[in-house]
N, C-alpha and C positions, 0 to 999 in steps of 0.2 A: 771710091769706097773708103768708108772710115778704118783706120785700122785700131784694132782692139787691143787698149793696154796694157803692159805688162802685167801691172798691178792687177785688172783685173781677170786676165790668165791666169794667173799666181792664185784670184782667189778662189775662180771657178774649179780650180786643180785640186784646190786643200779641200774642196768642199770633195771631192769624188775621191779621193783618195781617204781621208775621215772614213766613208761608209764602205767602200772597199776593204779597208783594214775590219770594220764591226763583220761586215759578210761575212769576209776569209773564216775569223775568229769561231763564227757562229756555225757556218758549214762542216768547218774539220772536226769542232765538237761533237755537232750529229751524226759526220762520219762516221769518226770515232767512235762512237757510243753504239751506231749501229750495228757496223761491222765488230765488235766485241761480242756484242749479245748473239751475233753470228757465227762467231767463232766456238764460243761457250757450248750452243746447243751442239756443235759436229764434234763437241771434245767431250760431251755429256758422257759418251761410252766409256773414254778414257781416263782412267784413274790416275794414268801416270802424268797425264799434263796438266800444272797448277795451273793458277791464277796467273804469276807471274810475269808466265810464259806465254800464256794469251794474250794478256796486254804488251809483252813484246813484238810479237806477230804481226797484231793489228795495227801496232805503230809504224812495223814495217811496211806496211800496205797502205799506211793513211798517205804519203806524196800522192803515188801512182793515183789512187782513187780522188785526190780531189783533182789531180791537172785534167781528168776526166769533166768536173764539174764547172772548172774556171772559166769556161764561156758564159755557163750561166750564174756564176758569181758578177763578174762582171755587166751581165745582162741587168741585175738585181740594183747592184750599186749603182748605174747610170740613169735606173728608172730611180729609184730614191733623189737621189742628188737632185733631177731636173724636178721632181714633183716638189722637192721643199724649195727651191727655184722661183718654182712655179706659185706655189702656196702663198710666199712672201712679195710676190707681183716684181721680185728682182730680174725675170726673163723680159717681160716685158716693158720694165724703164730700158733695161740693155739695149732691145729691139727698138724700141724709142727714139735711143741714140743714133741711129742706123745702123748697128751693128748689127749680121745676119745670123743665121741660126748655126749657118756653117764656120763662123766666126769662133762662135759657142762652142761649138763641139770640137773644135781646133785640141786646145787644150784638153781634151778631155783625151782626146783620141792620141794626141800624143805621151799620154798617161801610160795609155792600155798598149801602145807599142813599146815602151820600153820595159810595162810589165811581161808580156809578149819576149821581150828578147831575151829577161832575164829567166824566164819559165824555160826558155828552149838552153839556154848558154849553163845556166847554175843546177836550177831546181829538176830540170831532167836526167842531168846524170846524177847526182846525185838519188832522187827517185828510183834509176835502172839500178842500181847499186843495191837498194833496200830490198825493191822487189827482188832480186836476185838471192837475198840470204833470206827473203819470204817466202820463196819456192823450195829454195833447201829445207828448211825448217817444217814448211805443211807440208810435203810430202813424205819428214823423215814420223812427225803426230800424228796428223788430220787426214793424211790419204792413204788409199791401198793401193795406190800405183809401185809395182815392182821393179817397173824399169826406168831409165833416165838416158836420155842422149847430150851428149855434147858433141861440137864442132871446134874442128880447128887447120890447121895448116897443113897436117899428114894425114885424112882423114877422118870419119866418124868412126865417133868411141860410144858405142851403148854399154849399161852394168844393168842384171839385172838379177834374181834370187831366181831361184826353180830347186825347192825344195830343202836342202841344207848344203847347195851348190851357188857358190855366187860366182858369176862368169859374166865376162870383160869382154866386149868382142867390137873390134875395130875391123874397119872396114875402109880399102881406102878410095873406092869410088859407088854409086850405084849405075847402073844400066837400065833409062827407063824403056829402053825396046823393047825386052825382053823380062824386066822386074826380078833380074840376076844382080848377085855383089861382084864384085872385082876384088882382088886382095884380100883375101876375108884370114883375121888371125883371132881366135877363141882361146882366152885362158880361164879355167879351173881352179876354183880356191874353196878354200872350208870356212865354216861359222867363225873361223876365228884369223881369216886372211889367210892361210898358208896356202902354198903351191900347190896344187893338186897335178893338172897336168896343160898343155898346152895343144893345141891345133893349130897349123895353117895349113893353109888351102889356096887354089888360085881363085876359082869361084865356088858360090852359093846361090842358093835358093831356097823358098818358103814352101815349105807345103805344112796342113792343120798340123800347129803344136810342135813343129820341127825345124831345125833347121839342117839341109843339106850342104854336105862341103863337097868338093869335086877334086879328086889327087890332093891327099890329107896328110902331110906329115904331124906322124902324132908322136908330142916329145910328151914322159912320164916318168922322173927321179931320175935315177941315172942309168934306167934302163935305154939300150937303142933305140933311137928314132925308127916309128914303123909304119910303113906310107899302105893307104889305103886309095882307092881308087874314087869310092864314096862311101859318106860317113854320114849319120842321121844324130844330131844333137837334139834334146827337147831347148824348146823354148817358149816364150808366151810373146814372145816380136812376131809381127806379120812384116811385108812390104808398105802395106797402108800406115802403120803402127808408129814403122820406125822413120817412114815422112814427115806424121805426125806429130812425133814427139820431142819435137823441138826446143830450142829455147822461146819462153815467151817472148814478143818482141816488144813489151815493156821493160822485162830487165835489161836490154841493152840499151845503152842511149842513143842521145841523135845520131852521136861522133865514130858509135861503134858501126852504123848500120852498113853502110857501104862498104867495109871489110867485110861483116857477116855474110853479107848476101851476096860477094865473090867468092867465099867460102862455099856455102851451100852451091851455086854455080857450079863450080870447079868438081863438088860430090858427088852430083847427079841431080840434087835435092834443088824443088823448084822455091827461088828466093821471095816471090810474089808476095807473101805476107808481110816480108820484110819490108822490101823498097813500098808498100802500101803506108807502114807504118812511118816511114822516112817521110814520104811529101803527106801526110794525116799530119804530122807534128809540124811541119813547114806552114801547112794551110791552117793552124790554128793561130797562126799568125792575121788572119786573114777575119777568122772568125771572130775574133772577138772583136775587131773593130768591125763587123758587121753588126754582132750584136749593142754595140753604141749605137748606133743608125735605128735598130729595130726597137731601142728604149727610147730613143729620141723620136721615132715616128706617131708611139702612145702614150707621152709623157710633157707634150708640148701644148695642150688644149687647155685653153682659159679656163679655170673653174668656175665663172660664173657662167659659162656655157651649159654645165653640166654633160653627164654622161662621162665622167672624165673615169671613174674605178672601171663602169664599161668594155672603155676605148684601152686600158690599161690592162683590164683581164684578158682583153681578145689580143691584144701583146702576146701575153705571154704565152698561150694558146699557142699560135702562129710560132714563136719562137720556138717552142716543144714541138713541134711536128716539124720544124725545119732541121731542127737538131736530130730526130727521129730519121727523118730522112736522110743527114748525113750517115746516121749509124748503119740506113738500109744499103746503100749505097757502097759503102767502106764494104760489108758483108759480100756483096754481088761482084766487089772490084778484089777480095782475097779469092773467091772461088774461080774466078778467073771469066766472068762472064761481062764485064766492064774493063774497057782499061785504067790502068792504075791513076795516070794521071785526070782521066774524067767522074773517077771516083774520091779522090782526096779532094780535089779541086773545083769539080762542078758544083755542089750544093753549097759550097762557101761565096762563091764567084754568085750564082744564081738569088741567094738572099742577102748580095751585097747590093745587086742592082733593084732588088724588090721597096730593100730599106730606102735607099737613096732615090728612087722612084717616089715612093709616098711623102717623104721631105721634100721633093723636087715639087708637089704636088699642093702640097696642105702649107710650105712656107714662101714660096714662091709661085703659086699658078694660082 
């Protein structure tokens, strides 16, 4: 086997990396621009939030939303590159030489893994970061949600309004046998933070618009502590609600996820979304040199053959429905009807061998 020159590794690289940087460029602008005009119409009610402030937001959310798109940026740039390749008859003097196609793609592919490692190492914490003051911020303008959870090392802490009451209520395990709290402590504050009064309790429970405490010491100013047996607080939390209401698992990053989800563990709270999102970012590793293979299987056909825009559109076609199907997939594997690891990793694994299949097929068979 001939082996393929530096030089022109080097040059097949600069050629994919050129149109990968135009992609990137071109992608995040239409993001951008989209996700604004999106934001604008859900802030149309609101008087109080400028311009400014929307294009803050949206900037906040442009990482998260393209490392969504980077497989098919990548997808895009690999079919470009090989078609002007192809166009200038430079694939096939290479192929000529007896250099093979997986020769070709060598370079390219060792491109998209180091873009691959820098998306997972830099660009995603960094991302989980932004998302993370993008959830603070749309939920503090753009939503009606009243309540918020967080996790951590003593416990879940939900805050949430009911009326001109803001109340903090930490909780330091769930019981999902029974859909009881464990340690449940509610504190009481006014419009303007001050102390109102405090609750603990050993357990809790939900019933519509309530929450039940069980043997309730209730402290209030410096009156004596006065222990009730059961006590009925409003609230707008269910058991479902406050499963729910998590952190998204794009504001953490890769690095956070494995503490997250021994946290949630350790709460009661099932981690499943988490550790899905954990090996989803591992297998995009995965993905995007699969989609080099699935640009390379409709991007390699002589032009004077014809049918070549075709054989390129049914590309991309194939690639959206394989990508749709990861998405179906990732869905079936949070609800818990898949397991995690044949959800993140079977549709990436499955259109790796499809790619490599139809090259194994059309450049060698």
């Amino acid at each position: 086997m001939i082996h393929i020159p530096w030089l022109l590794s080097r040059y097949f690289a600069a050629r994919f990396l050129r149109w990968f940087g135009v992609a990137c460029v071109t992608v995040l602008a239409l993001i951008y621009l989209f996700d604004l005009s999106e934001m604008a119409r859900r802030a149309s009610s609101n008087t109080s939030v400028g311009l400014l402030l929307l294009v803050r937001i949206s900037l906040l959310r442009l990482p998260s939303l393209f490392e969504k798109l980077l497989p098919f940026v990548v997808l895009f740039s690999t079919m470009v590159t090989l078609w002007s390749l192809n166009r200038k008859h430079e694939l096939e003097v290479t192929k000529a030489c007896g250099i093979s196609i997986w020769q070709i793609l060598r370079p390219l592919l060792l491109v998209v893994a180091g873009v691959a490692c820098l998306d997972l190492i830099l660009v995603n914490p960094f991302g989980a970061r932004m998302m993370l003051e993008y959830e603070r911020l749309e939920s503090t303008y753009l939503s009606s949600r009243q309540g918020a959870l967080a996790i951590s090392d003593t416990g879940l802490w939900a805050r949430e309004r009911v009326g001109e009451t803001q109340s903090v209520i930490h909780v330091k395990s769930l019981s999902p046998a029974d859909h009881s709290l464990v340690t449940v402590s509610v504190t009481h504050m006014n419009a303007k933070d001050a102390f109102v009064a405090r609750f603990d309790a050993t357990s809790a429970t939900f019933e519509p618009r309530h929450l039940v405490l069980y043997n309730v010491w209730k402290t209030q100013g410096e009156e004596i502590p006065t222990f009730f047996r059961v006590l009925k607080l409003p609230t707008s939390f269910t058991y479902a609600s406050l499963q729910e209401s998590g952190v998204d698992p794009r504001s953490l990053s890769f690095w956070q996820l494995p503490h997250f989800s021994k946290l949630l563990s350790k709460s009661g709270l099932s981690p499943l979304k988490y550790e899905l999102h954990q090996h989803t970012l591992l297998a995009r590793l995965l993905w995007l040199c699969v989609m080099v293979f699935l640009a390379a299987a409709c991007s390699l056909r002589p032009l004077r053959q014809g049918g070549t825009l075709m054989l390129a559109a049914s590309g991309l076609v194939v690639s959206f429905l394989l990508y749709f199907a990861s998405d179906v997939c990732q869905t079936l594997g949070a609800s818990g009807k898949l397991p995690v690891l044949l959800a993140a990793w079977g549709p990436a694994t499955m259109s790796a061998l499809a790619g490599i299949s139809v090259l194994l097929y059309s450049e060698d068979g």
